[in-house]
C-alpha positions in Angstrom: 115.8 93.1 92.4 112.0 94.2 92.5 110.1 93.7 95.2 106.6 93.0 93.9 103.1 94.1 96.2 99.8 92.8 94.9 97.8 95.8 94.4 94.1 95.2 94.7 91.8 98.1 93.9 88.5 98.6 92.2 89.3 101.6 90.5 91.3 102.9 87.7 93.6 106.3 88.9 96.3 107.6 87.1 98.9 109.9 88.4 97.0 113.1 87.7 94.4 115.8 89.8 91.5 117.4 87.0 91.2 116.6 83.3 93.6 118.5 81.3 95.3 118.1 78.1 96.0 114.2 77.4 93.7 113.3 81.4 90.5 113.4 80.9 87.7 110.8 83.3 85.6 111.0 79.8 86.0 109.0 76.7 88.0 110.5 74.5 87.0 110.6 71.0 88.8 107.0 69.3 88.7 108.2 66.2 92.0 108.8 64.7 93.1 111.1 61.9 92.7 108.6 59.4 89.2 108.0 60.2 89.2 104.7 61.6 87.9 104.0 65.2 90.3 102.5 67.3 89.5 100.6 71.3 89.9 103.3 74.0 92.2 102.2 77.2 91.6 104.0 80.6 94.2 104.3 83.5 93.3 105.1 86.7 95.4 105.5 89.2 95.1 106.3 93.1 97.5 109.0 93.8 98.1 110.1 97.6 100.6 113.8 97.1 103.5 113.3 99.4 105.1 115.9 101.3 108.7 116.8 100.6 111.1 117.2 98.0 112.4 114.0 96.0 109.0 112.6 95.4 105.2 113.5 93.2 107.5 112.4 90.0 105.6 110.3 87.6 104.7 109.6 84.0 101.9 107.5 82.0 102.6 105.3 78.9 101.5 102.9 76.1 104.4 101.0 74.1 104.2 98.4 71.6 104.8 94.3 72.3 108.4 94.9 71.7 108.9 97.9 74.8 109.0 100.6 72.0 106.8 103.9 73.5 104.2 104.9 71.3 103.1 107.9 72.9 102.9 109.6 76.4 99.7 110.1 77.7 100.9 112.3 81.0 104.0 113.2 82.8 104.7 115.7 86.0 105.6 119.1 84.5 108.9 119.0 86.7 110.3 116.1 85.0 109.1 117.2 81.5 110.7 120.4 82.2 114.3 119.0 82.7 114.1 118.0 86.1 115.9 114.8 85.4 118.8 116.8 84.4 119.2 117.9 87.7 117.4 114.6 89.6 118.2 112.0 87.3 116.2 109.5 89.7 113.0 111.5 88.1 111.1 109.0 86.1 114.4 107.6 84.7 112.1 104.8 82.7 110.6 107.2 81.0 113.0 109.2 80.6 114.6 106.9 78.4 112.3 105.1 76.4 110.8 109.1 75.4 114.4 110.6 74.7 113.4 113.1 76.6 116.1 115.5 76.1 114.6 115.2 72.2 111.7 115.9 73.0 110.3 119.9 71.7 108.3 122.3 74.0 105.0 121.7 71.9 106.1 117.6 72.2 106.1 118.1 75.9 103.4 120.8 76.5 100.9 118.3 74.8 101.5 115.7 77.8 102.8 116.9 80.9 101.1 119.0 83.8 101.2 119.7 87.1 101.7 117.6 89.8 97.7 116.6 90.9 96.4 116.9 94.0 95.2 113.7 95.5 92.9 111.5 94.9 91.7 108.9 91.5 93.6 110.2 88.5 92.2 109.1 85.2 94.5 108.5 81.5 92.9 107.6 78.2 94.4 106.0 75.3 92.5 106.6 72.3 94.9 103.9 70.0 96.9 106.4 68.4 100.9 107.1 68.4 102.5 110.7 69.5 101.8 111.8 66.0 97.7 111.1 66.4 98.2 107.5 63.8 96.2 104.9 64.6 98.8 102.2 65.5 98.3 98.5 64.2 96.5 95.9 66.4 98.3 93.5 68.6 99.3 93.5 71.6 100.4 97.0 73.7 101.7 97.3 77.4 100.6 100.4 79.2 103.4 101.5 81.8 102.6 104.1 85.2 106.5 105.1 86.8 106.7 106.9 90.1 109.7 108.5 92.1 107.9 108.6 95.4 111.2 109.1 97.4 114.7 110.4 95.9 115.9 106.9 93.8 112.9 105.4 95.3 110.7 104.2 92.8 107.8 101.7 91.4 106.3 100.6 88.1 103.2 99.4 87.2 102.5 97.4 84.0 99.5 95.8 82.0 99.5 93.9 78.9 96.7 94.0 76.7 95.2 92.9 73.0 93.7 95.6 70.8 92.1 92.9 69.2 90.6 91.0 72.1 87.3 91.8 74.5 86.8 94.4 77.0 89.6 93.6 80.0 89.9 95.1 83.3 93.8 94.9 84.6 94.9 95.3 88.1 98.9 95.4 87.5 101.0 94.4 90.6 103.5 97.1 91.8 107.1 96.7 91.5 109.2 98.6 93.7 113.1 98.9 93.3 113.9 98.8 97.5 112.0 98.2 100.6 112.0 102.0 101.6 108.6 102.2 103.4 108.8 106.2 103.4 106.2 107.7 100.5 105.8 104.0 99.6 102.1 105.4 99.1 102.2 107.6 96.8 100.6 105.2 94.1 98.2 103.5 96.3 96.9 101.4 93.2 96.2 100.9 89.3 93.7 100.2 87.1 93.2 99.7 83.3 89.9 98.7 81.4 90.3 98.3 77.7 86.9 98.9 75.8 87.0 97.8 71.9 85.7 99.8 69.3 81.9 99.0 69.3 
């Protein structure tokens, strides 16, 4: 059973340290390949590194209204890398839902990094799948999963409409136990969804 904490934060951080690949504190560019100009999403998220083994695991999503991932935005390069095989506790959420031992070097090298150092950590979504499609509009749930201790972990989770206003969300944390140790590794989690102008 989940233990849900209120999570109150005024900014957005999302498990990452500097801009690279897929994390970037700009606004990416929405166009898609198609040409059309799609709502960007930012995820921020307060990350605090913990010390240790077992822990620093985490991954950034967007999936579709019926819990489908449509693409990745970020994931630690331990647990892209395999490390599930050998700590299956690693992200197992995303694990799953990204069929991760499917998954291609280039697939993975265009999402994962290094485990940040702390402080706000910042994820666009730019309204496009894996493949760089602009998906249709409706609404999408955007998904940050922590390990922060061995089987320890905590989801957060924000539903929003592609076709609706501008809407900042401040997602509740669920954790899976009470275990207070790491417990803040995700100190918070933001998400403000611009539409296309």
């Amino acid at each position: 059973m989940l233990v849900s904490a209120a999570v109150c934060i005024g900014m957005i951080a999302a498990c990452g340290g500097t801009a690279s690949k897929s994390q970037t504190g700009a606004r990416a560019d929405s166009r898609s390949e198609a040409g059309k100009t799609s709502g960007i999403l930012e995820i921020t998220v307060d990350y605090k590194r913990q010390d240790g083994r077992g822990s620093n695991q985490y991954a950034v999503w967007v999936e579709d209204a019926v819990g489908n991932l449509v693409k990745t935005l970020y994931v630690t390069q331990f647990t892209a890398d395999g490390g599930y095989k050998k700590r299956p506790d690693c992200t197992p959420l995303w694990v799953t839902k990204a069929q991760a031992p499917s998954l291609s070097k280039e697939q993975i090298d265009a999402f994962s990094g290094a485990t940040p150092q702390t402080g706000l950590q910042v994820y666009t979504w730019d309204g496009t799948d894996q493949q760089g499609q602009e998906v249709a509009p409706g609404s999408y749930t955007f998904v940050v999963e922590a390990t922060y201790l061995g089987s320890h972990i905590v989801v957060f989770k924000g539903e929003f409409d592609r076709d609706h206003a501008e809407i900042t969300l401040t997602p509740e944390a669920e954790f899976n136990s009470d275990e207070p140790q790491n417990r803040d590794m995700i100190q918070g989690v933001t998400a403000r969804y611009i539409p296309a102008s």
